[in-house]
C-alpha positions in Angstrom: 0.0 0.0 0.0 2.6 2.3 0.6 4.2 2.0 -2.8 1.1 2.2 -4.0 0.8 5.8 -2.3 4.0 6.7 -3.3 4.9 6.9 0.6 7.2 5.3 3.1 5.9 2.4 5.4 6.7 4.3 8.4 4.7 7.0 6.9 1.7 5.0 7.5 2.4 3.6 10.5 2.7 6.9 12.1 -0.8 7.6 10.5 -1.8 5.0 12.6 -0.3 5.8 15.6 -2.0 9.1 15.9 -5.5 7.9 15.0 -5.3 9.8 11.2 -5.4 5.9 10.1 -7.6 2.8 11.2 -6.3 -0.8 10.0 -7.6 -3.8 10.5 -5.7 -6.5 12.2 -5.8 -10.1 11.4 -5.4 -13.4 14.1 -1.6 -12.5 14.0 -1.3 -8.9 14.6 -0.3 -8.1 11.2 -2.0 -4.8 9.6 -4.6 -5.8 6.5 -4.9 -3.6 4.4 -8.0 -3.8 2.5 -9.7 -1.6 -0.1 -11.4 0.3 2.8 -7.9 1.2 4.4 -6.9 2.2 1.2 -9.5 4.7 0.3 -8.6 6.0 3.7 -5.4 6.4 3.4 -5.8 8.0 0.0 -7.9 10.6 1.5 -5.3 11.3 4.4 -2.7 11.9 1.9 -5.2 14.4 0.1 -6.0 16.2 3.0 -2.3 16.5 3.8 -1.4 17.4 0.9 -4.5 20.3 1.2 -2.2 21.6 4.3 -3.8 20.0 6.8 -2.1 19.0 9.8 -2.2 15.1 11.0 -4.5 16.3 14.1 -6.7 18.2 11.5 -6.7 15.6 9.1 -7.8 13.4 12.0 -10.7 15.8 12.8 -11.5 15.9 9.5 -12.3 12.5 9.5 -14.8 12.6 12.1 -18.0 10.1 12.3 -20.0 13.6 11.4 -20.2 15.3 8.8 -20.5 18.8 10.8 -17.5 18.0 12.7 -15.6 17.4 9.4 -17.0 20.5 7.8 -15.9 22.7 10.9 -12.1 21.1 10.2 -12.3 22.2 6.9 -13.8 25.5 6.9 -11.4 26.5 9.8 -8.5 25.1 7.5 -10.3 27.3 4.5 -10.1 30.7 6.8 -6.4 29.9 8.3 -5.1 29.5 4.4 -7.0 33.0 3.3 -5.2 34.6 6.0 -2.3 32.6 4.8 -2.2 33.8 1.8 -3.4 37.6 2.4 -0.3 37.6 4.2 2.1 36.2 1.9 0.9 38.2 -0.3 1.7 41.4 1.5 5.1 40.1 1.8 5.1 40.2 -2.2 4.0 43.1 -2.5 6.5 44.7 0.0 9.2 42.4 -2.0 8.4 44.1 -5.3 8.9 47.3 -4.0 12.1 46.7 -1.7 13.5 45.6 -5.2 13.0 48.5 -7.3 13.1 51.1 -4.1 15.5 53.8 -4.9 16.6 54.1 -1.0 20.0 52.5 -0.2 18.3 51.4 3.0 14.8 50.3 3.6 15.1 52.7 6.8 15.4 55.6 4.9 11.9 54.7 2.2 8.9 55.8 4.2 7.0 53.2 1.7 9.0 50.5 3.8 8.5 52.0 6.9 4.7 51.8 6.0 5.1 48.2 5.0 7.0 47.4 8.6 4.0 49.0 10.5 1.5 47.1 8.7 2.8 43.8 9.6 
């Protein structure tokens, strides 16, 4: 399964181990993984790769659908402020590259920028 994911074994394993993962076991201990763990794991590996932490993605997972939605929604918000911010600091980028001040102290459009953030 874990080539299959294009992840490590321990990778999943430590899925497990926080609760982001449920396997079956069989008479032996040994972890099955069915078609059900699969699709599970596949969708921990999405939500990962959407940002979300391994407690979030846990959450996410929830029995209810409401609980999920309120992961996912919170996630939503976190990344807009995310991304307002980041793009802030592109904007402030841009113009520290084509300011004309030798030093960002002396550009009162910097100084704006610093007390801003």
């Amino acid at each position: 399964m874990a080539a299959e994911l294009g992840v490590e074994t321990h990778v999943l394993r430590h899925w497990e181990s926080v609760g982001a993962l449920t396997v079956r076991r069989d008479g032996n201990g040994y972890r099955v993984y069915d078609d059900g763990a699969l699709e599970r794991a596949r969708t921990v590996l999405r939500l990962r790769r959407a940002g979300l932490s391994l407690p979030e993605v846990t959450a996410a997972m929830a029995p209810t659908r409401a609980a999920a939605q309120a992961v996912v929604r919170a996630k939503i918000s976190a990344l807009g402020e995310e991304i307002a911010q980041r793009r802030h600091a592109v904007t402030f980028l841009r113009h520290t590259a084509e300011c004309r001040h030798r030093y960002l102290d002396d550009c009162p459009e910097c100084a704006a920028f610093v007390g801003e953030g």
